[in-house]
N, C-alpha and C positions, 0 to 999 in steps of 0.2 A: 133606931133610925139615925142616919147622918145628917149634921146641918150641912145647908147649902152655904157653900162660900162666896156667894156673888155681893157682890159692892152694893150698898144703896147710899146714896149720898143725899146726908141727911138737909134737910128743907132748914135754914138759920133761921132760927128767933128774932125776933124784933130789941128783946136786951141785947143775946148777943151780937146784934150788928149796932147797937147802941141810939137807935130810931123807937119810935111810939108806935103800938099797933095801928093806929089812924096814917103817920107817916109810910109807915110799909103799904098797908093797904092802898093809900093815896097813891103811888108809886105803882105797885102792882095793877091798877085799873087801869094807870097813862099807860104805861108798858102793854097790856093785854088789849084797851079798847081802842085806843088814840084820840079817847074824850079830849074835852077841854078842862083845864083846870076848874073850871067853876063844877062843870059836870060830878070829875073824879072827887070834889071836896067833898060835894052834901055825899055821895054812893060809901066816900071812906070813914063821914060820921063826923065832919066839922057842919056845924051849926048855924046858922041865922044868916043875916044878909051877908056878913064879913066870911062867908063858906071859901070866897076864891081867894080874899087876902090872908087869909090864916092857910090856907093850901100852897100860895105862893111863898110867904114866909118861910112853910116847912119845905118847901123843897130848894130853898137860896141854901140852907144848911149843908157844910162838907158833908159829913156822913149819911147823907140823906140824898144827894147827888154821886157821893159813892154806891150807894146801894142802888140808885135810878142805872147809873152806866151798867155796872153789876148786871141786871134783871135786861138792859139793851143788849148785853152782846150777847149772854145767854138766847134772848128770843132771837138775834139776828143768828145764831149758831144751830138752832133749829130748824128757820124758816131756809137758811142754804142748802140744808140735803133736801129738802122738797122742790128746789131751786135747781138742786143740780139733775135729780132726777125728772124734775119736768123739761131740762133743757134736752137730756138725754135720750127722752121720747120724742121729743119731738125732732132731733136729729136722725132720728132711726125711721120712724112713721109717719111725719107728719104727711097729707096729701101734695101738699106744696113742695115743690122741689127748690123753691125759693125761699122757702120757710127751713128745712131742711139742711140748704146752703148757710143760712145765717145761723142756727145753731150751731152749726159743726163748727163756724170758723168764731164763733162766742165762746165755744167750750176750747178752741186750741188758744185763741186768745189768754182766755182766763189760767190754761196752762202755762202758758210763755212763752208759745210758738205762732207769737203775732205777725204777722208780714209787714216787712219792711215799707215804712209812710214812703212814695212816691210824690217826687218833690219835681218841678220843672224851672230849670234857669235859665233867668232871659237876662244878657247880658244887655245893655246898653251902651251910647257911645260910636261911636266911626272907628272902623279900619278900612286899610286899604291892605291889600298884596303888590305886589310887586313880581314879576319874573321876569329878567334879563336875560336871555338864548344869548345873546352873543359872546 
């Protein structure tokens, strides 16, 4: 039999990102649930009453706010194809023809074919005209 040559991109270690399994996990629960720090402390395995200041501690840390953006854009690069395909249905189907409307011109916006901002100038101040026939 042949192996499949498809990619799997491997899930980093908590050495190799240079964080604590408690710091990843702490990380991983803010990113997946949008607890609160006190929440994600005691769920990631820090301890006693200081659970959210030892949680805060570890996430002031570079590599541990590296690996927090890390795990942010990843989920926000997720949740935009379910984003674009819900905007997509709803421009094709929705009931609302006003719903409908605001999709299409969301999704040509987010392309770059926004319509030009309509702006109205009001001049201030006096003039006069003047015409002389003779």
């Amino acid at each position: 039999m042949k192996k499949s040559n498809t990619l799997v991109k491997k899930q980093a270690t908590s050495n190799e990102l240079g964080i604590t399994d408690k710091q990843k996990a702490l990380v991983d629960i803010i990113v997946a649930t949008g607890c609160t720090i006190t929440e994600a402390s005691k769920q990631a395995g820090y301890k006693g009453n200081s659970s959210r200041v030892s949680g805060s501690k570890a996430l002031q840390r570079p590599e541990v706010q590296d690996y927090m953006m890390s795990e942010i854009r990843r989920a926000f690069g997720l949740h935009s194809a379910r984003a674009v395909s819900k905007l997509s249905k709803l421009s094709e189907g929705a009931k609302s023809e006003y719903v409908q409307l605001e999709a299409s011109k969301d999704i040509l916006d987010r392309a770059g074919f926004k319509a030009p901002d309509q702006h109205q100038h009001l001049i201030g101040g006096n003039f006069s005209v003047n015409i002389d026939l003779t």
